[in-house]
Backbone as JSON Lines, residues from 0, in Angstrom:
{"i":0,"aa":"X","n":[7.08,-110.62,-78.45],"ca":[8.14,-109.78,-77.97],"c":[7.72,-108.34,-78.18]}
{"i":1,"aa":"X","n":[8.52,-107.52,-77.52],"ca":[7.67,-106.03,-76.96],"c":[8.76,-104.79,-77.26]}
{"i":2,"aa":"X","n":[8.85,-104.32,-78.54],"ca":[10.13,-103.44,-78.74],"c":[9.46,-101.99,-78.38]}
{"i":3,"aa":"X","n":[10.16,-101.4,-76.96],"ca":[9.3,-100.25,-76.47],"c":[9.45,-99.22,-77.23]}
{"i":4,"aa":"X","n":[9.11,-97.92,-76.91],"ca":[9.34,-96.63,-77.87],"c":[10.65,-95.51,-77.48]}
{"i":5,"aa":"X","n":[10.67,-95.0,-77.82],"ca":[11.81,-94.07,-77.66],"c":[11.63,-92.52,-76.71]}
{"i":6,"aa":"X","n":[11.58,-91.94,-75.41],"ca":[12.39,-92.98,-74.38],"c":[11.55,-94.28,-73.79]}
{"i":7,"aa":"X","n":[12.3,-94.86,-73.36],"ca":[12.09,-96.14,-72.93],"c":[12.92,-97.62,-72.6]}
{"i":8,"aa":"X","n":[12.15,-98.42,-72.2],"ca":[12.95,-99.1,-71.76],"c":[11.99,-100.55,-72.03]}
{"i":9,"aa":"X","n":[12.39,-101.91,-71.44],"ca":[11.98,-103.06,-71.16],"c":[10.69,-103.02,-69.84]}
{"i":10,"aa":"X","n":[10.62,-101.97,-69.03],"ca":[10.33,-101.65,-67.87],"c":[8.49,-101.23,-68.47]}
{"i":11,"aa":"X","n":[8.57,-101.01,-69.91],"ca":[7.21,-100.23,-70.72],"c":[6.23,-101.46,-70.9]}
{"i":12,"aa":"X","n":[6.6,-102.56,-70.68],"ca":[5.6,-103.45,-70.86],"c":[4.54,-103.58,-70.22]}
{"i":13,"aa":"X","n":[4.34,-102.84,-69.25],"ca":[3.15,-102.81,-68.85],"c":[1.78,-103.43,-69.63]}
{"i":14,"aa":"X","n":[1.22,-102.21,-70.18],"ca":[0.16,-102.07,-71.15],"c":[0.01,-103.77,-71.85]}
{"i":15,"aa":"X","n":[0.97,-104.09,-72.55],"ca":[1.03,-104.97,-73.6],"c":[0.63,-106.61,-72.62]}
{"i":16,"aa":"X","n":[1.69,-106.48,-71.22],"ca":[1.37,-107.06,-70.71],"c":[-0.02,-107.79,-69.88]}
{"i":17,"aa":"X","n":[-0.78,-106.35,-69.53],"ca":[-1.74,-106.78,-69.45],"c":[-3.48,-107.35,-70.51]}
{"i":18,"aa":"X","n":[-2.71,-106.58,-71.34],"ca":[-3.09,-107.39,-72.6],"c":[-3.21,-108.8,-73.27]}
{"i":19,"aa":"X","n":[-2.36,-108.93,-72.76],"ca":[-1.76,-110.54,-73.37],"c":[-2.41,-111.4,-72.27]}
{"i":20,"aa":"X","n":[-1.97,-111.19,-70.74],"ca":[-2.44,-112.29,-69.64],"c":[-3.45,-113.04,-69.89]}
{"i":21,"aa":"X","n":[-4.94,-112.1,-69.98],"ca":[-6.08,-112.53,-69.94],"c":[-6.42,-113.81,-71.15]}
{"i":22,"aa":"X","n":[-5.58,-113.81,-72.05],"ca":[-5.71,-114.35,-73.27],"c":[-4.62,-115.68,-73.81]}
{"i":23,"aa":"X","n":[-3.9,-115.79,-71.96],"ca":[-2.94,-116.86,-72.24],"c":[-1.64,-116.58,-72.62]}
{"i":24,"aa":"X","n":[-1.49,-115.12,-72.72],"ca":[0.29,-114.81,-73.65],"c":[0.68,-114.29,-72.71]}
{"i":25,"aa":"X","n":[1.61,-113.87,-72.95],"ca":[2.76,-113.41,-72.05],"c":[3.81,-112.26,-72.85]}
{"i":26,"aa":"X","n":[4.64,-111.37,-71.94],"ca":[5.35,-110.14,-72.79],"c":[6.7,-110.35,-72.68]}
{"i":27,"aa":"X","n":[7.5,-110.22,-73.58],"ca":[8.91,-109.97,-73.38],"c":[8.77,-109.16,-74.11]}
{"i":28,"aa":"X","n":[9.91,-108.32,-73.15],"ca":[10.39,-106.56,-73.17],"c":[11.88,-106.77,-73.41]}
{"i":29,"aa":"X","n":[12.43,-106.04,-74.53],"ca":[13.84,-106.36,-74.74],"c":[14.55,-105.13,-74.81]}
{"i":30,"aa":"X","n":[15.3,-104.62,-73.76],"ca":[15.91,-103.09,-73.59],"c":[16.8,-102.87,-75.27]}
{"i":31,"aa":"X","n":[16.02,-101.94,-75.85],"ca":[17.34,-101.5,-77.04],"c":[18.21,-101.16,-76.86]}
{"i":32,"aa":"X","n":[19.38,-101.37,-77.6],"ca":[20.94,-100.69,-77.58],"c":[20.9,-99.37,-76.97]}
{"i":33,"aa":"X","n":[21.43,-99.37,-75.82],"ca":[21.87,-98.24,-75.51],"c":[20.33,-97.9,-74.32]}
{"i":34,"aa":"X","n":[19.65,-98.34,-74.36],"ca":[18.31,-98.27,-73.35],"c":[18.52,-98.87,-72.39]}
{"i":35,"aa":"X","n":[17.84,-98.82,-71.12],"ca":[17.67,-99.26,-69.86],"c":[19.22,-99.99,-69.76]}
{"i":36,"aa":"X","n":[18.98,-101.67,-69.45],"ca":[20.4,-101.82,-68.93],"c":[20.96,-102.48,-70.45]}
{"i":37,"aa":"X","n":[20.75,-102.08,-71.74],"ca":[21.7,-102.73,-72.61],"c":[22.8,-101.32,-72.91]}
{"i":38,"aa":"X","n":[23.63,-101.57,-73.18],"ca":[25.0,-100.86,-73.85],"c":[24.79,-100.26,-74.75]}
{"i":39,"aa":"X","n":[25.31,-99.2,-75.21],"ca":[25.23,-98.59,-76.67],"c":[26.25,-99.57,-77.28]}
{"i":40,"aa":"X","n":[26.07,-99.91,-79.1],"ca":[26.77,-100.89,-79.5],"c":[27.25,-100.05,-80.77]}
{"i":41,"aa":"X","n":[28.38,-99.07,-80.79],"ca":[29.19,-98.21,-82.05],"c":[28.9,-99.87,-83.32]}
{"i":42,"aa":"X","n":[28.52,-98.98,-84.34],"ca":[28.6,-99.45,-85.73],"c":[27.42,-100.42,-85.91]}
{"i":43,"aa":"X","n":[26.17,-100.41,-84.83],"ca":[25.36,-101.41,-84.85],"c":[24.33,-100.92,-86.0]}
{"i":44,"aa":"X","n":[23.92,-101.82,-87.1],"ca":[22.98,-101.16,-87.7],"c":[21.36,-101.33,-87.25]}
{"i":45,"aa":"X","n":[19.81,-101.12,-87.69],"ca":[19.15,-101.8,-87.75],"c":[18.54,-103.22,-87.99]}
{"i":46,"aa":"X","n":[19.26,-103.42,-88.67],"ca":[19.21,-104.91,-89.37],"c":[19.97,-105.71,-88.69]}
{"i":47,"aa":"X","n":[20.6,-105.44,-87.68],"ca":[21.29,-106.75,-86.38],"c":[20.53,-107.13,-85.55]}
{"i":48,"aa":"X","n":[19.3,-106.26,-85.23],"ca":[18.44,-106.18,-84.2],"c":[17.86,-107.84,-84.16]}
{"i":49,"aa":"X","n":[17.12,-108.46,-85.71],"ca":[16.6,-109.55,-85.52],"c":[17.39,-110.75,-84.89]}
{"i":50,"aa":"X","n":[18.96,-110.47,-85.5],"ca":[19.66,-111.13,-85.31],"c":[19.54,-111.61,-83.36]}
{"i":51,"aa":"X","n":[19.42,-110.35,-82.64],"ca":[19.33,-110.85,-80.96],"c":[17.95,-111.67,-80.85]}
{"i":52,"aa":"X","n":[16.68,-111.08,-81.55],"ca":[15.47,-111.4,-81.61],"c":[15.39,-112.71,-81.81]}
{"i":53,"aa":"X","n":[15.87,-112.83,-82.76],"ca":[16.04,-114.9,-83.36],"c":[17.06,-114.89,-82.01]}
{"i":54,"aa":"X","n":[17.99,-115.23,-81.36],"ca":[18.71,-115.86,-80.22],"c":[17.98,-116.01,-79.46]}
{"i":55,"aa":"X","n":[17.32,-115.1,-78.65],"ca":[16.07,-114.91,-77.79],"c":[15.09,-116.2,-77.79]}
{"i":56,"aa":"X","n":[14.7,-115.86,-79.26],"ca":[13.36,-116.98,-79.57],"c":[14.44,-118.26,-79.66]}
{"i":57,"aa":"X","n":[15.44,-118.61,-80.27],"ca":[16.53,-119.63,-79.91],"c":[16.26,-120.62,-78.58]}
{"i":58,"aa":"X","n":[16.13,-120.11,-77.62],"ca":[16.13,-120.42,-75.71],"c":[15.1,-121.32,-75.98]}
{"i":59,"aa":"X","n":[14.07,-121.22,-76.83],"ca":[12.62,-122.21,-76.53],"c":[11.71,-121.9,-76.24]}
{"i":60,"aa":"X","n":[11.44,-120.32,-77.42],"ca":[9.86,-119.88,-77.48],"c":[9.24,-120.29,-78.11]}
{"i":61,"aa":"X","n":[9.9,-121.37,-79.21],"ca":[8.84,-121.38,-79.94],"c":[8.45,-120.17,-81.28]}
{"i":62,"aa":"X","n":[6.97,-120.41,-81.28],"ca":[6.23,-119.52,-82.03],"c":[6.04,-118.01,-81.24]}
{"i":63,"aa":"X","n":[5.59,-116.84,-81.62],"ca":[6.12,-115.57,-81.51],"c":[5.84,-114.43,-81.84]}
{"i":64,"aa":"X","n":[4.96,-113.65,-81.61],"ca":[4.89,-112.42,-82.35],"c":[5.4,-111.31,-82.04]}
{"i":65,"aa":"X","n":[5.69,-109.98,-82.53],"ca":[6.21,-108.85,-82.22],"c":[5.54,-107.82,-82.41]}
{"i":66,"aa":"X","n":[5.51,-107.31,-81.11],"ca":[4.71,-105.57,-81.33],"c":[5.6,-104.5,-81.02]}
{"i":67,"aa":"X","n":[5.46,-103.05,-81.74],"ca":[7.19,-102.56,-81.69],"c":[6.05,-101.27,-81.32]}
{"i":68,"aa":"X","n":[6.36,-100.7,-80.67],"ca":[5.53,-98.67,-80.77],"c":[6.61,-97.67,-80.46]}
{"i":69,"aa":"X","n":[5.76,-97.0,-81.33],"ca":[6.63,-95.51,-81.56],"c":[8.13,-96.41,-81.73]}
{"i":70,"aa":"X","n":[9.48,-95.67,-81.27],"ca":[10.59,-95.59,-81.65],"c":[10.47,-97.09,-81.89]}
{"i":71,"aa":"X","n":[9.96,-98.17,-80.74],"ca":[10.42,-99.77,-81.59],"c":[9.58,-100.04,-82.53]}
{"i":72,"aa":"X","n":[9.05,-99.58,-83.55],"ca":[8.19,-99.46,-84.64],"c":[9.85,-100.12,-85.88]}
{"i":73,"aa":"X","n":[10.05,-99.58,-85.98],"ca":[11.23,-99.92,-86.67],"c":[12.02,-100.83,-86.7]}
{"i":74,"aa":"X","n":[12.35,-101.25,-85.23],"ca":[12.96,-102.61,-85.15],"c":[11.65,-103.56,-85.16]}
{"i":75,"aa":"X","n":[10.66,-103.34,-85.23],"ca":[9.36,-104.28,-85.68],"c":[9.51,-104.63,-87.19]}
{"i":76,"aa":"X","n":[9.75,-103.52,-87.55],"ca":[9.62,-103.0,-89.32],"c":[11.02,-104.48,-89.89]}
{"i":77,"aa":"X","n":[12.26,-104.12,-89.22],"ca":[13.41,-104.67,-89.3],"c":[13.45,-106.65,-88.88]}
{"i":78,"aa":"X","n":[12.39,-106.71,-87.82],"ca":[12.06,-108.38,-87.64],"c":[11.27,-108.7,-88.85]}
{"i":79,"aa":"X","n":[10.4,-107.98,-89.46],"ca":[9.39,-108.28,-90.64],"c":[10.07,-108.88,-91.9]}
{"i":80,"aa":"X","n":[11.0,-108.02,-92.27],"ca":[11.81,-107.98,-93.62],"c":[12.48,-109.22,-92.89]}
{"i":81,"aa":"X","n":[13.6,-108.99,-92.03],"ca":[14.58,-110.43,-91.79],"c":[13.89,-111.85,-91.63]}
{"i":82,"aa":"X","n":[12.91,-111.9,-90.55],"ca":[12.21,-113.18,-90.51],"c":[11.1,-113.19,-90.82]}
{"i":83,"aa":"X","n":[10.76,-113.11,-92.25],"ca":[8.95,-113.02,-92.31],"c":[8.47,-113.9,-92.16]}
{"i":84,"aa":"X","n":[8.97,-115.25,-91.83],"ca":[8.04,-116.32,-91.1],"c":[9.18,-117.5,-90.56]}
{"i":85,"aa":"X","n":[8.62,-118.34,-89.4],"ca":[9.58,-119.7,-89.24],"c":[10.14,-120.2,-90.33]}
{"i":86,"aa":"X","n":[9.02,-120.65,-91.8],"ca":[9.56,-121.54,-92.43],"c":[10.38,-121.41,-93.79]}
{"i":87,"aa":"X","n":[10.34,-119.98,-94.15],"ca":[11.34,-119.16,-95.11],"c":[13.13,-118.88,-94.04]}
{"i":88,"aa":"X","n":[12.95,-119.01,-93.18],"ca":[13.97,-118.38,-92.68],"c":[14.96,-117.36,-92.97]}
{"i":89,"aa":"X","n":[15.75,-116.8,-92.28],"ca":[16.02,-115.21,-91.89],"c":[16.59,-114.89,-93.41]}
{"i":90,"aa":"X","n":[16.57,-113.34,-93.68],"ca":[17.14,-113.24,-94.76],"c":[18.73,-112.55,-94.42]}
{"i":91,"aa":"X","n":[19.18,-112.65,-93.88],"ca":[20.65,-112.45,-93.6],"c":[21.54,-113.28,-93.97]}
């Protein structure tokens, strides 16, 4: 999963995307609060973010990694601490 930078959007995956193809992966781009077409969400903290991240991976991804730049550096930072792996599960 692909948390873009600040400005930005889901639309930034480019780069990452073509990265990944050659090698079998694939990108999901997930618009932040208040970015491209998601909503601003009053009272949302950092630490809810994994919470959409795990739903996402929920659908039937599976296994998963996350690359966050510039501004999504943080909500990278924020998936690390909450889910540091499948088999510990989330700390929320």
């Amino acid at each position: 999963m692909y948390f873009h930078g600040v400005p930005g959007s889901r639309l930034s995956r480019l780069l990452p995307g073509v990265l990944a193809a050659p090698r079998g992966g694939r990108v999901i781009a997930i618009d932040g609060p208040g970015s491209g077409l998601s909503d601003p969400q009053r009272g949302r903290r950092l630490i809810d973010w994994p919470h959409d991240v795990a739903a996402l991976a929920a659908l039937g991804l599976g296994r998963f990694a996350i690359l966050g730049y510039s501004g999504g550096g943080p909500y990278a930072l924020a998936c690390a601490y909450a889910m540091p792996s499948a088999s510990s599960g989330p700390r929320w």
